[in-house]
C-alpha positions, 0 to 999 in steps of 0.5 A, spaced: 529 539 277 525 545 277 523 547 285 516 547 284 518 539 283 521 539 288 516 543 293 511 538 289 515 532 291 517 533 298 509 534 300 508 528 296 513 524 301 510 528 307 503 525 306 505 519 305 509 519 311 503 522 315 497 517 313 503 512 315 503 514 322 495 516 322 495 509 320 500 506 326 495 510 330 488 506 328 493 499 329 494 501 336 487 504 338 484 497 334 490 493 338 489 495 345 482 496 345 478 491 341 473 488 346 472 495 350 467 499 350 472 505 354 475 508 346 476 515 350 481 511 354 485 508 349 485 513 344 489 517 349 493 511 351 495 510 343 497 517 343 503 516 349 505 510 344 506 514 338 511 519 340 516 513 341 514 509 336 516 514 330 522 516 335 524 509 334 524 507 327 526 514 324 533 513 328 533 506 325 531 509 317 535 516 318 541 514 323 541 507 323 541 504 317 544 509 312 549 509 316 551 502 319 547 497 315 547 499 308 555 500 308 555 493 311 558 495 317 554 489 320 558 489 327 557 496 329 549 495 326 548 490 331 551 493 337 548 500 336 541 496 334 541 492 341 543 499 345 537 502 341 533 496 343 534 497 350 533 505 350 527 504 348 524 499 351 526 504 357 522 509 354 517 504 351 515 503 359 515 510 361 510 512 356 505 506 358 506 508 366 505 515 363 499 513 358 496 509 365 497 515 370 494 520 365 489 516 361 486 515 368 480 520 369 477 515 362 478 509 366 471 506 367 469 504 374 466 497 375 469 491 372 470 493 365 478 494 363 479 499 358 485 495 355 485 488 352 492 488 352 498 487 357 504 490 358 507 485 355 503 484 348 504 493 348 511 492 347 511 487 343 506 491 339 510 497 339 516 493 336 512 490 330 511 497 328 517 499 329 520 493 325 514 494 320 517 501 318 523 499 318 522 494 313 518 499 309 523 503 309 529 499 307 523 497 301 524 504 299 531 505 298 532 499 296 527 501 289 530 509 289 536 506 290 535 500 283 533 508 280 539 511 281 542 506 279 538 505 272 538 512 271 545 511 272 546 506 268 542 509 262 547 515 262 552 511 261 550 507 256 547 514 252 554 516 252 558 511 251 552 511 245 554 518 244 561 516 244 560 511 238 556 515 235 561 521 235 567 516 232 562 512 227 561 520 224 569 521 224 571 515 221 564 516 215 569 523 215 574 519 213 571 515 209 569 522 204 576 524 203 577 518 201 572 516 196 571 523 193 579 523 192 579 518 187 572 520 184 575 528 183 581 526 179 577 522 174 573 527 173 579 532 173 583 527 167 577 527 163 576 535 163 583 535 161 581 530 155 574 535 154 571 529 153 564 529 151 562 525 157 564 530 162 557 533 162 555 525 164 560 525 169 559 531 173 551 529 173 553 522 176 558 525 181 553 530 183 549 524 185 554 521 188 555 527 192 548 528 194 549 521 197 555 522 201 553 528 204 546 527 205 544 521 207 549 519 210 547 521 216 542 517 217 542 511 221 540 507 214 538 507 208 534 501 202 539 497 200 537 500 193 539 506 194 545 503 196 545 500 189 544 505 185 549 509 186 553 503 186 552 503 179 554 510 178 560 509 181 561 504 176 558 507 170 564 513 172 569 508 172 567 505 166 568 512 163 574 512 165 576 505 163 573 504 157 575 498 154 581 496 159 575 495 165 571 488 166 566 488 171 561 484 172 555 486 177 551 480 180 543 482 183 539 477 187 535 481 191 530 478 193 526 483 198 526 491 196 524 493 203 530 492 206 536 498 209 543 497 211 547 503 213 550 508 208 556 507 205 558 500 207 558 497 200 560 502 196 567 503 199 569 496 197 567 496 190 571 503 191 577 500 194 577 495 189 578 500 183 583 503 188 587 498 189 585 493 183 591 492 178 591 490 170 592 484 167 594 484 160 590 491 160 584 490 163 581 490 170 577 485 172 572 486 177 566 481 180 562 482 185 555 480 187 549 482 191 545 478 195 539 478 200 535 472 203 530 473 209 534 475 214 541 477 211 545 480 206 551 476 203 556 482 199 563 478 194 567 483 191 574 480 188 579 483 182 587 483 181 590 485 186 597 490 187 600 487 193 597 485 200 600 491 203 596 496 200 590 493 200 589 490 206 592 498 209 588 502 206 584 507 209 578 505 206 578 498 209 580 499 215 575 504 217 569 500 214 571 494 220 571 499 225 565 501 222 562 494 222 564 492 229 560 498 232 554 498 227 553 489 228 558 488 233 558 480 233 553 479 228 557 479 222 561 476 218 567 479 214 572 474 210 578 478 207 583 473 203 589 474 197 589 467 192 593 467 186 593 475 186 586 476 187 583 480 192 577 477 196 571 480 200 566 476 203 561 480 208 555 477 210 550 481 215 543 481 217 538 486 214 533 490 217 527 489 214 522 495 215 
């Protein structure tokens, strides 16, 4: 907090504070004097009774309460409380004697009384105030102290954001190595082969790569930009592949202003290249894409190696950390083996923008 702030703020309370007590003065002069004439008098009266009335409460808000009451020591609250009462109605007493005996050169002769008030209604009026400023000041700390705890609860939750955050980037890091790996050594054997289509390849790559490193980081992006460079991993798979490659690729996509996080599709048809066995030489893999109103529903099966490598790999464990901290409950991922195919089912809601 810069200090002029603190300057701003501390004049701020003080006027508060001033305009209470200027308040609690006019109270006095209008409850002790309604019905005389004699206003000189009872303003010098109310002056006696302030001193002690802001003695009192200030002792009660800055000692008492903070001390006693607040840390629910009630007992010690109640014995000090009743030993404060008693101090003060002797000052109370004190200050209306004085107030009487100094304020008697005001008094108007004849039968007109300068107070309406006895002593009884004095004191009884001076305890309201006291307690009226208690109970204002006990609303005070209460709303600070809600603040402290809001602000509180909000650095927490920033950092555990913050947190989250840090270990989402870290696990997307893991998931690049991964992806670009087996990306390269396709690459790598089709330089080997001087293959016509190296050009092509490099370009899709390039693509791929802008993908991974630029957009990445942001929170989400359309669910078509997703798909499109599905279709160019796929497209380089299938240069790889060629005639020993069976993929079919399902669109139903009904809404095309939708995003979902990067990369959370792509690793999956990556891992089912990686972990995706041949039968009878060729590879076959499904998969399918589709949106309703408020959801995404991806499949991805193919023939699998062994369970083991497939359901350890680096790739899908990262993508279900991911998942939880991106939708926490509000998914649905199904992973099972079935006559040596692998199976993924996802289904998350979608963002429409």
């Amino acid at each position: 907090m810069k200090k002029s702030d603190l300057i701003i703020g501390i004049i701020l309370k003080c006027s508060v504070h001033l305009l209470f007590w200027i308040g609690v003065y006019f109270f006095y002069t209008y409850f002790l004097g309604y019905g005389s004439i004699n206003t000189k008098y009872v303003n010098q009266f109310s002056w006696f009774l302030m001193p002690i009335t802001i003695a009192s409460s200030y002792f009660f808000f800055i000692f008492l309460i903070p001390k006693y009451l607040i840390k629910k020591k009630h007992i010690e609250f109640i014995i000090y409380s009743v030993y404060t009462f008693i101090v003060s109605f002797f000052f109370i007493i004190i200050s209306i004697l004085y107030g009487l005996i100094f304020s008697a050169d005001s008094m108007i002769t004849g039968n007109t009384i300068p107070l309406t008030k006895g002593f009884l209604f004095i004191i009884l009026g001076v305890y309201f105030v006291i307690f009226i400023a208690i109970t204002l000041g006990l609303i005070v700390h209460n709303y600070k102290s809600s603040q402290r705890n809001e602000e509180l609860r909000n650095k927490f939750l920033q950092t555990q954001l913050q947190l989250k955050e840090q270990e989402l980037k870290f696990l997307k890091m893991q998931i690049h190595p991964h992806f670009l790996f087996n990306t390269l050594n396709t690459l790598y054997g089709f330089a080997l082969k001087k293959s016509e289509n190296t050009p092509n390849m490099i370009l899709k790559l390039s693509g791929l790569l802008d993908y991974i490193l630029y957009q990445i980081d942001k929170p989400s992006v359309f669910l078509k930009n997703e798909i499109e460079h599905i279709d160019n991993y796929i497209s380089l798979e299938k240069m790889r592949f060629q005639d020993s490659l069976n993929i079919h690729f399902h669109k139903e996509i009904e809404y095309d202003n939708v995003k979902i996080p990067p990369m959370l599709l792509l690793p999956f048809v990556e891992n089912a290249f990686k972990h995706g066995v041949q039968i009878n030489g060729v590879l076959k893999v499904d998969l399918s894409i589709k949106t309703s109103q408020n959801s995404l529903e991806f499949n991805i099966q193919n023939p699998m190696k062994n369970i083991s490598s497939s359901k350890k790999g680096i790739g899908l464990e990262n993508i279900k950390k991911r998942l939880e901290m991106l939708f926490q409950n509000h998914y649905f991922l199904n992973i099972t083996q079935e006559n040596n195919i692998f199976k993924i089912e996802l289904k998350t809601p979608l963002n429409h923008v």
